[in-house]
MOPAC internal coordinates of N, CA, C and O (Angstrom, degrees):
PM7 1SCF
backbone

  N    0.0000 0     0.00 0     0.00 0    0    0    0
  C    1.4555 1     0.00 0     0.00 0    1    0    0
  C    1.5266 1   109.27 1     0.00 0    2    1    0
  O    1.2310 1   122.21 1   -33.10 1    3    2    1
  N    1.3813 1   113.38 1   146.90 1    3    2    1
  C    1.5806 1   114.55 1   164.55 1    5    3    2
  C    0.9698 1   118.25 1  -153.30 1    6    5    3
  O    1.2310 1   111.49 1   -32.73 1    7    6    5
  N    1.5078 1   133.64 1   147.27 1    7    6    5
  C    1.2012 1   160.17 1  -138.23 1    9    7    6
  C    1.2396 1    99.19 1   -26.28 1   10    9    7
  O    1.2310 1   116.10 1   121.51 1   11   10    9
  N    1.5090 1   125.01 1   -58.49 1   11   10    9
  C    1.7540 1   121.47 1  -177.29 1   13   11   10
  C    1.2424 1   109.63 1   -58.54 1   14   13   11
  O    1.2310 1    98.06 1   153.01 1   15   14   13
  N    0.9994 1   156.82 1   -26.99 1   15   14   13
  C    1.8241 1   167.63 1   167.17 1   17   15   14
  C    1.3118 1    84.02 1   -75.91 1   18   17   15
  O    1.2310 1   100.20 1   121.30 1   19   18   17
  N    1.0893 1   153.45 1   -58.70 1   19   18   17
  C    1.6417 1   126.59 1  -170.04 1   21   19   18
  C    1.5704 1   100.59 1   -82.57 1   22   21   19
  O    1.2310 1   101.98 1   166.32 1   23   22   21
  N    0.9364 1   150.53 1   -13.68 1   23   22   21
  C    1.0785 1   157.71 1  -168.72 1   25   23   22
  C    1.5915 1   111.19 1   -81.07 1   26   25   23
  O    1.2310 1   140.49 1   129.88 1   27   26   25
  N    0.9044 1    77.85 1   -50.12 1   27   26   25
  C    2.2258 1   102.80 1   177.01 1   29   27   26
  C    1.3835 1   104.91 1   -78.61 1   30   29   27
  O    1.2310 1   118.62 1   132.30 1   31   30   29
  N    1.5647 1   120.23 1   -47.70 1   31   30   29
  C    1.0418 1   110.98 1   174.22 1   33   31   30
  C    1.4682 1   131.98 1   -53.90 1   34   33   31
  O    1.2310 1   125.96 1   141.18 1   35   34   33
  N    1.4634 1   106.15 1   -38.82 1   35   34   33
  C    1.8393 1   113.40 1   175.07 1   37   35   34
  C    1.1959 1   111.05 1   -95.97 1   38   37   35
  O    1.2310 1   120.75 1  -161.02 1   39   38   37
  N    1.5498 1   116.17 1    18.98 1   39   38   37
  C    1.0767 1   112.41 1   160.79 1   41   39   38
  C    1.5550 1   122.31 1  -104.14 1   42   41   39
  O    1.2310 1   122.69 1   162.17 1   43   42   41
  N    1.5592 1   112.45 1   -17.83 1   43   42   41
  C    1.5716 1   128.61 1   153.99 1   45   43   42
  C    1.5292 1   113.60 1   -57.58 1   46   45   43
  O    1.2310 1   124.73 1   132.31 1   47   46   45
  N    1.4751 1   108.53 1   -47.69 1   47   46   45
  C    1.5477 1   107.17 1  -166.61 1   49   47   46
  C    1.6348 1   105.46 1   -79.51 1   50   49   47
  O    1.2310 1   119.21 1   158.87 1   51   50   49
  N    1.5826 1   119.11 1   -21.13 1   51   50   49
  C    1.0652 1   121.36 1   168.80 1   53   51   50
  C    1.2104 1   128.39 1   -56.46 1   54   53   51
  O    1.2310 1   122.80 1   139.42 1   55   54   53
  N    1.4908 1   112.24 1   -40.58 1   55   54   53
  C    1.7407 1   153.29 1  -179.56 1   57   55   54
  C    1.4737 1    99.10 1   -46.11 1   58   57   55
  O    1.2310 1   131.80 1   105.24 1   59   58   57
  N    1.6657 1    94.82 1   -74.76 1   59   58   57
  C    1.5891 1   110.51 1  -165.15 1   61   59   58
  C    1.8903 1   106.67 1   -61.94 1   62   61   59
  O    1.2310 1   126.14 1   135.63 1   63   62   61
  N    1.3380 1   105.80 1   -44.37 1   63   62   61
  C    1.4112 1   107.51 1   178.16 1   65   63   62
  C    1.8570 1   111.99 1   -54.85 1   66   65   63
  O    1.2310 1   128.09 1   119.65 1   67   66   65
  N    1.3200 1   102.02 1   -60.35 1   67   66   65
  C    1.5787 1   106.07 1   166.01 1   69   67   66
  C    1.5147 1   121.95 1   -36.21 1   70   69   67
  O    1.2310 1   119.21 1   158.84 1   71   70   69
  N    1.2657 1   119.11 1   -21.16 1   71   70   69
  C    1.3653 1   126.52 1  -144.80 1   73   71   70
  C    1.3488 1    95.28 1  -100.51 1   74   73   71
  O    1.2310 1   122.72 1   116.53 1   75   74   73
  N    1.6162 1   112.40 1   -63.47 1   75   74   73
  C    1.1453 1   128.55 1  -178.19 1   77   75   74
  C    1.8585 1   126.32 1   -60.03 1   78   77   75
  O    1.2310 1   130.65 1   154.31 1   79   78   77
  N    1.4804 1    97.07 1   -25.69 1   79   78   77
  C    1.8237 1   114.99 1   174.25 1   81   79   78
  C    1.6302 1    77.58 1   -79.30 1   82   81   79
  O    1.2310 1    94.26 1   167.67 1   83   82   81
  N    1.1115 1   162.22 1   -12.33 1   83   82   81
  C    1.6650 1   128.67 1  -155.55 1   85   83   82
  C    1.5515 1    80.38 1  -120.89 1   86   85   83
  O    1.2310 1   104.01 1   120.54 1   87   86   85
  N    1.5826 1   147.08 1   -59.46 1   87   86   85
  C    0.9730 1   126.96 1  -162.99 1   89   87   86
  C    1.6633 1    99.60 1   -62.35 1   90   89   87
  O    1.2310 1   107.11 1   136.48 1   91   90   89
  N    1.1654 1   141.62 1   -43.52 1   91   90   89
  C    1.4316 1   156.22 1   162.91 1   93   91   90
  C    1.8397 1    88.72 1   -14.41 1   94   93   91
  O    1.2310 1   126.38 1    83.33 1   95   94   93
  N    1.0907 1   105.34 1   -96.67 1   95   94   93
  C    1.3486 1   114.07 1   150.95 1   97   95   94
  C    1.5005 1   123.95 1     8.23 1   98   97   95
  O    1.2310 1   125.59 1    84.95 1   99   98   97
  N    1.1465 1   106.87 1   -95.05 1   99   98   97
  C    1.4627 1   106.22 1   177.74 1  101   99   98
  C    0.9396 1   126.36 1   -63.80 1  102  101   99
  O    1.2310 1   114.76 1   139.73 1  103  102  101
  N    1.5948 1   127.54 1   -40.27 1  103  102  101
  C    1.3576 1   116.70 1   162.18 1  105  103  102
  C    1.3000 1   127.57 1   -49.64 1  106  105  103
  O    1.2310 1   117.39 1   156.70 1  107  106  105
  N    1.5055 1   122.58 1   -23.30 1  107  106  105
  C    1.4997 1   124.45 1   178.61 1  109  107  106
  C    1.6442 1   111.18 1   -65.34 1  110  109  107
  O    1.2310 1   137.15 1   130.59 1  111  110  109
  N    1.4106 1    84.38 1   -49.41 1  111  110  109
  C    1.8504 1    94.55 1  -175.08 1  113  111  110
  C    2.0019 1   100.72 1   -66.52 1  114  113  111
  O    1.2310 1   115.16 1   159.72 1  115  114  113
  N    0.7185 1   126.79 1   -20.28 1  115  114  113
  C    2.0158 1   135.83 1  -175.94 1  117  115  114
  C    1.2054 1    88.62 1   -61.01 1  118  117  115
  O    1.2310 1   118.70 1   113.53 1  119  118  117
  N    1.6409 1   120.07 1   -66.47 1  119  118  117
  C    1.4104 1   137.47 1  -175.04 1  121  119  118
  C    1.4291 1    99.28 1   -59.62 1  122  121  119
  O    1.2310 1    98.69 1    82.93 1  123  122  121
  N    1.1582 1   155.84 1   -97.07 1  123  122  121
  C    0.6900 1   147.71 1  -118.31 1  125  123  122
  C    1.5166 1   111.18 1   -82.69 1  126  125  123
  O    1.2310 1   116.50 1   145.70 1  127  126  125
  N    2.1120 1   124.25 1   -34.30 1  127  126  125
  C    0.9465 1    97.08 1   158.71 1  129  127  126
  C    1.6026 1   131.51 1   -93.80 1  130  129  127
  O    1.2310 1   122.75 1  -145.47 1  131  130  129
  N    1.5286 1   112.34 1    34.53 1  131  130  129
  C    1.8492 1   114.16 1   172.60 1  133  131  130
  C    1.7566 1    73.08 1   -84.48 1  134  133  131
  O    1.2310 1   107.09 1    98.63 1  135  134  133
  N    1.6610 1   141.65 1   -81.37 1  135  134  133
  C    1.1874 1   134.59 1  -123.93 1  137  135  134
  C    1.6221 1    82.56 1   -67.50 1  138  137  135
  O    1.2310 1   102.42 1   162.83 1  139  138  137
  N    1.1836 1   149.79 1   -17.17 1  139  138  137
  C    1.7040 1   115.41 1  -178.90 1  141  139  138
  C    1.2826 1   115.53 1   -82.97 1  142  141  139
  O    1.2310 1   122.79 1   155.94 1  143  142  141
  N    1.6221 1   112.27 1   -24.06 1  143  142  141
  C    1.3122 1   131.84 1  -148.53 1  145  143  142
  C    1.4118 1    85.25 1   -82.31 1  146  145  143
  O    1.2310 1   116.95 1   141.57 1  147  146  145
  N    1.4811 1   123.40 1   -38.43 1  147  146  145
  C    1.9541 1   125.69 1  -168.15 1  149  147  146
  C    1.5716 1    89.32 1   -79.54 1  150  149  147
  O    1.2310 1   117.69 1   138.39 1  151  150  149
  N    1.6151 1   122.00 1   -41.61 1  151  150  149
  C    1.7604 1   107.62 1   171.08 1  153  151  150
  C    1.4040 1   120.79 1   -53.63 1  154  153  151
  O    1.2310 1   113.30 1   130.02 1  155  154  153
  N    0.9826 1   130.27 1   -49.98 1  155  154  153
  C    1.1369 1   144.99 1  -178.66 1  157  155  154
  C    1.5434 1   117.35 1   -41.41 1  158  157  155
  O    1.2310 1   128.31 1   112.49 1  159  158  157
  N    1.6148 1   101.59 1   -67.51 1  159  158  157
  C    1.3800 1   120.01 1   172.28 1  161  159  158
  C    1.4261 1   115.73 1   -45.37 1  162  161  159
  O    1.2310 1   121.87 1   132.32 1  163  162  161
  N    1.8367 1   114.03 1   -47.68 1  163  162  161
  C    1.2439 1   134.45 1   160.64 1  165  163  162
  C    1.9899 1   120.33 1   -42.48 1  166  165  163
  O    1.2310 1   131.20 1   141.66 1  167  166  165
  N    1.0424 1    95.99 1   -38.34 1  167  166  165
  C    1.3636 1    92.52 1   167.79 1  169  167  166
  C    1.4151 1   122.46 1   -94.38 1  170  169  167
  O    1.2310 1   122.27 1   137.23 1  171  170  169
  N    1.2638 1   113.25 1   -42.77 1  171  170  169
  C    1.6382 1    98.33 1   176.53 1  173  171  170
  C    1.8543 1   117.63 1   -72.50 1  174  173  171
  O    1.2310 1   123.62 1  -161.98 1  175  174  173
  N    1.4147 1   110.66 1    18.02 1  175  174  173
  C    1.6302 1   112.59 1   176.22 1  177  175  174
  C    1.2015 1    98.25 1  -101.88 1  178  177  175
  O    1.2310 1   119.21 1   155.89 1  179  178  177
  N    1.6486 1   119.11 1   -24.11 1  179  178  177
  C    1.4154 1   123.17 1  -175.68 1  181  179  178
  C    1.3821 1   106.07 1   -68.11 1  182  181  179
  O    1.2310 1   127.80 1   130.70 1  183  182  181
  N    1.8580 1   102.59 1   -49.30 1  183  182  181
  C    1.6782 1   107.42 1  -169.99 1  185  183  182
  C    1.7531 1   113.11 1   -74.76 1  186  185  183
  O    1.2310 1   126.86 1   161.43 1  187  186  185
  N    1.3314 1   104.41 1   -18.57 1  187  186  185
  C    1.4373 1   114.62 1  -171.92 1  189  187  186
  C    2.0403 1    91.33 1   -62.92 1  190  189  187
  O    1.2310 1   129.19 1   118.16 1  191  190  189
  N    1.4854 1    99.90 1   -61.84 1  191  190  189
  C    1.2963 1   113.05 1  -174.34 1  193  191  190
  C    1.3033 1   130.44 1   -31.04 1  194  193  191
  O    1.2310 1   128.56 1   128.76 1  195  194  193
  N    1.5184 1   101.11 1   -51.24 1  195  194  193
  C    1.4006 1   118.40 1  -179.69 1  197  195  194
  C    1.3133 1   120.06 1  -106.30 1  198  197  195
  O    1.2310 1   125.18 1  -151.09 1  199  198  197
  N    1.4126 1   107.65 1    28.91 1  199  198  197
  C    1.2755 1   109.62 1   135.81 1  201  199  198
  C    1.3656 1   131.73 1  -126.38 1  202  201  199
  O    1.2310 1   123.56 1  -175.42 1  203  202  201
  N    1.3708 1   110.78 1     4.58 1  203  202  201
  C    1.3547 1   119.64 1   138.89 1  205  203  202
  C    1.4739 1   126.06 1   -57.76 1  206  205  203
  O    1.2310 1   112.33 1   165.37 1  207  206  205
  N    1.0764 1   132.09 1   -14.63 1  207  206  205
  C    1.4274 1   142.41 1  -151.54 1  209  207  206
  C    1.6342 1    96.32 1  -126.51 1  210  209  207
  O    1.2310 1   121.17 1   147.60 1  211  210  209
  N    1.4656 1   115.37 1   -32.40 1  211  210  209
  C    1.8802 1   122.23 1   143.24 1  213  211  210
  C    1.3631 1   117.50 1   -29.47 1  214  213  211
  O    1.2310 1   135.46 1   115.23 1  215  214  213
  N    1.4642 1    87.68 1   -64.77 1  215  214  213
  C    2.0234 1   104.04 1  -156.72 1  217  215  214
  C    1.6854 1    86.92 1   -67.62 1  218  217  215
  O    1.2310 1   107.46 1   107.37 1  219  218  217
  N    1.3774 1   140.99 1   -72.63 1  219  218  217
  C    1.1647 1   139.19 1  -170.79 1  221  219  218
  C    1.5350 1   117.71 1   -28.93 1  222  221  219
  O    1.2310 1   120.10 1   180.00 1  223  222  221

């Protein structure tokens, strides 16, 4: 091996490591905005509700 083969090489393992922190990444943020998006929904059924329960 020489320098360009190690060079390439930590540049694959760099790759894959990079790769895996960014899907890491995105999947956190996926999660995190479905759980506001189900809060969200959660509140405007509440507010929808009670103001149906107004009009009555």
């Amino acid at each position: 091996m020489n320098k360009d083969d190690d060079f390439v090489g930590a540049y694959y393992n760099w790759k894959e490591e990079n790769d895996l922190i960014n899907q890491s990444i995105i999947n956190e943020v996926k999660r995190k905005t479905l759980k506001d998006g189900i809060q969200q929904g959660i509140q405007q059924g509440i507010q929808q509700a009670f103001k149906k329960i107004k009009k009555k």
